[in-house]
C-alpha positions as CSV (number, residue, x, y, z in Angstrom):
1,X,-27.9,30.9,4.5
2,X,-29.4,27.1,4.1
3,X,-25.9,25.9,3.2
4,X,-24.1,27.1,6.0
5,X,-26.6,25.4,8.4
6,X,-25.5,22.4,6.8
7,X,-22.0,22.7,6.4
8,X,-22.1,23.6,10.6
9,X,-24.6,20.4,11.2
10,X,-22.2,18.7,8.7
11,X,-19.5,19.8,11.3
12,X,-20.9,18.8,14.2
13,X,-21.8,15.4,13.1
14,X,-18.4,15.0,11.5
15,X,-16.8,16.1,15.5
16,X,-19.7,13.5,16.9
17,X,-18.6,10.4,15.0
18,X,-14.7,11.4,15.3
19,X,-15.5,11.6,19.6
20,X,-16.5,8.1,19.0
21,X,-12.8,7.4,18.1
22,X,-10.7,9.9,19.4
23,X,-8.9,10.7,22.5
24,X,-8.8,14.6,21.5
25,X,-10.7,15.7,18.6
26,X,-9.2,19.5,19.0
27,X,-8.9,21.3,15.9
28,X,-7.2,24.3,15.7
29,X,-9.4,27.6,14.2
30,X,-5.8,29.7,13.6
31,X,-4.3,29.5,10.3
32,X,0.1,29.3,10.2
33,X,2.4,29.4,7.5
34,X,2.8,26.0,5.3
35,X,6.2,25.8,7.2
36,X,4.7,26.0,10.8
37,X,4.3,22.5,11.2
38,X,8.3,21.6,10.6
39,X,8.8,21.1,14.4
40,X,6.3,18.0,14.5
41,X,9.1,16.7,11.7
42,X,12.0,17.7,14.8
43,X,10.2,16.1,17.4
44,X,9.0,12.9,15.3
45,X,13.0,12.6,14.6
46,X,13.8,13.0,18.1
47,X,11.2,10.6,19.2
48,X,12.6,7.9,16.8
49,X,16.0,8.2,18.0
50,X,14.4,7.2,21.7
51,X,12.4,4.6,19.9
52,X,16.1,3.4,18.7
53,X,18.3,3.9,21.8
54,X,15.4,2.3,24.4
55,X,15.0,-0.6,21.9
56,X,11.4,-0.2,21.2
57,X,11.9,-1.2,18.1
58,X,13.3,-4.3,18.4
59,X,11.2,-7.0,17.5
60,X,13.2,-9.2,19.5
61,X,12.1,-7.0,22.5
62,X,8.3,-7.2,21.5
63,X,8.8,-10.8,21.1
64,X,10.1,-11.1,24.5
65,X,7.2,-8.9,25.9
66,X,4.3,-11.1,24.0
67,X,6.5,-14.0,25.7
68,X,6.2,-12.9,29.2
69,X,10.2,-13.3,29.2
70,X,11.4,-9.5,30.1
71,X,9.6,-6.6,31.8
72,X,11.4,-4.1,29.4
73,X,8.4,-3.4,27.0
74,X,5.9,-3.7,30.1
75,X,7.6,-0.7,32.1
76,X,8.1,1.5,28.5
77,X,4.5,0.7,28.1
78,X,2.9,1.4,31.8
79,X,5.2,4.4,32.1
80,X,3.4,5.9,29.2
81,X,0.3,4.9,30.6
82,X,1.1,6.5,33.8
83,X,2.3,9.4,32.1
84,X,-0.7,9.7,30.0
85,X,-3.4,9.3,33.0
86,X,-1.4,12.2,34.9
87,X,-1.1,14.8,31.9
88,X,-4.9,14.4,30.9
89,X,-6.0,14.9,34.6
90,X,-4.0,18.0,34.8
91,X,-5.2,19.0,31.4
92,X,-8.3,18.6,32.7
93,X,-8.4,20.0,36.3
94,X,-6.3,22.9,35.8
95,X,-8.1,23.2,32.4
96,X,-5.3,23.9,30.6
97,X,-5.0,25.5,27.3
98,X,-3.0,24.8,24.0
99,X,0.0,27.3,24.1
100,X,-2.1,29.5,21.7
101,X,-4.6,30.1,24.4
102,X,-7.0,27.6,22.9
103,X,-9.8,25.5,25.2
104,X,-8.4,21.8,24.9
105,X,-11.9,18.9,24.9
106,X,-11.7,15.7,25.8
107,X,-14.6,13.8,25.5
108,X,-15.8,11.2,27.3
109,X,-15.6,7.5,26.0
110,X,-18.3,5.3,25.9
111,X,-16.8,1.5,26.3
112,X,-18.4,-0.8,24.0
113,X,-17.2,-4.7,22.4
114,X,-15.6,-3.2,19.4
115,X,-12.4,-2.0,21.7
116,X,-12.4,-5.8,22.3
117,X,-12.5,-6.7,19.4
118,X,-9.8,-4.2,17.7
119,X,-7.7,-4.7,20.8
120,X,-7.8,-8.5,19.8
121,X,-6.6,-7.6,16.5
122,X,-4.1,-4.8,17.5
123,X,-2.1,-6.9,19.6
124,X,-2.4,-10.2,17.3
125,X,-0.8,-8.2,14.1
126,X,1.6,-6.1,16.9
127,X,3.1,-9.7,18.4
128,X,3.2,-11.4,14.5
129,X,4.8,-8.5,12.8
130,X,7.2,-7.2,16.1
131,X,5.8,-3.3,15.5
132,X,3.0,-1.1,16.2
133,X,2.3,2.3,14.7
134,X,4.8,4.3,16.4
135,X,7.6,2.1,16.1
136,X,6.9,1.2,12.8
137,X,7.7,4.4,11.3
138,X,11.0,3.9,13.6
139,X,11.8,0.9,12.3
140,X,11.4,1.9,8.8
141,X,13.7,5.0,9.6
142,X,16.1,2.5,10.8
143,X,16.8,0.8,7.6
144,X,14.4,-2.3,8.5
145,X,13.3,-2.8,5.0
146,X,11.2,-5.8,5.6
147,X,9.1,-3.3,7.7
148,X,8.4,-1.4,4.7
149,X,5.3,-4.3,4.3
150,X,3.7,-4.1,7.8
151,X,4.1,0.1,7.3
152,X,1.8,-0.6,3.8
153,X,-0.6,-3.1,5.9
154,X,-0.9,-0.8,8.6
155,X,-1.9,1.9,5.7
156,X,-3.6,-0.2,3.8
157,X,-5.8,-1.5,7.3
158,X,-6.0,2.5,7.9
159,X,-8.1,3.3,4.6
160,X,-9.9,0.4,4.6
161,X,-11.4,1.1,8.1
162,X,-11.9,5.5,7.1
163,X,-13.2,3.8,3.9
164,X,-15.9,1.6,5.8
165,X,-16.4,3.4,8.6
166,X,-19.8,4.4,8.4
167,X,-21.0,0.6,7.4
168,X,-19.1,-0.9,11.2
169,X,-20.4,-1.6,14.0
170,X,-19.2,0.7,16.9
């Protein structure tokens, strides 16, 4: 009985320090077949091709961006944003579900200096290395082998920061 207390404390502190985070820390209670999640694979393809065809990827195009030299990356960027803001208010006012009739949380965000800080450092390695974490799985897909050491960083950076976590300041 003791150990399921602590695995559901466990829980709830592990969901307390991911909200810290996370936009969405939903996890899903239903159990699918290993092959269920295929159609993130579709939609990841389909997302790269638009990555390729809008020029997203081009480091040329993030170069002009960190430049101030063409609105292209500016209007991909806000439209996301604007597109963002409007499906998490619906989300949230029409309190929407996941297709599966699950209750979707989004918790609210505390601001504090280390989004500074990481936002600093974000867009200094985004404008040296001409790719951020969506594109860079693009580019690689494009045959931009020279990526294939940014896409190591940027894993590298990832477990570093899971590994360390708890020892930041947030």
């Amino acid at each position: 009985m003791s150990t399921n207390l602590e695995q559901a404390s466990t829980a709830d502190a592990d969901l307390s320090a991911r909200e810290l985070d996370a936009m969405c820390v939903n996890e899903s209670e239903l159990k699918h077949p290993w092959w269920y999640n295929f159609k993130y694979t579709v939609w990841g393809i389909l997302f790269g091709i638009v990555f390729v065809k809008a020029e997203i990827i081009s480091w040329f195009r993030i170069q002009e961006m960190f430049r101030f030299e063409s609105f292209h990356m500016y209007g991909v960027i806000g439209t996301a944003v604007f597109v963002g803001l409007i499906s998490v208010q619906l989300i949230q006012r029409l309190k929407l579900r996941t297709v599966h009739g699950e209750t979707i949380h989004i918790p609210k965000k505390e601001f504090n200096k280390g989004n500074l800080d990481g936002g600093l450092i974000f867009g200094l390695g985004r404008a040296i290395t001409g790719a951020c974490p969506g594109p860079l799985f693009a580019q690689v897909g494009a045959g931009f082998s020279v990526v294939i050491v940014t896409f190591l960083s940027a894993v590298a950076g990832t477990y570093v920061y899971g590994r360390f976590r708890d020892k930041l300041p947030h």
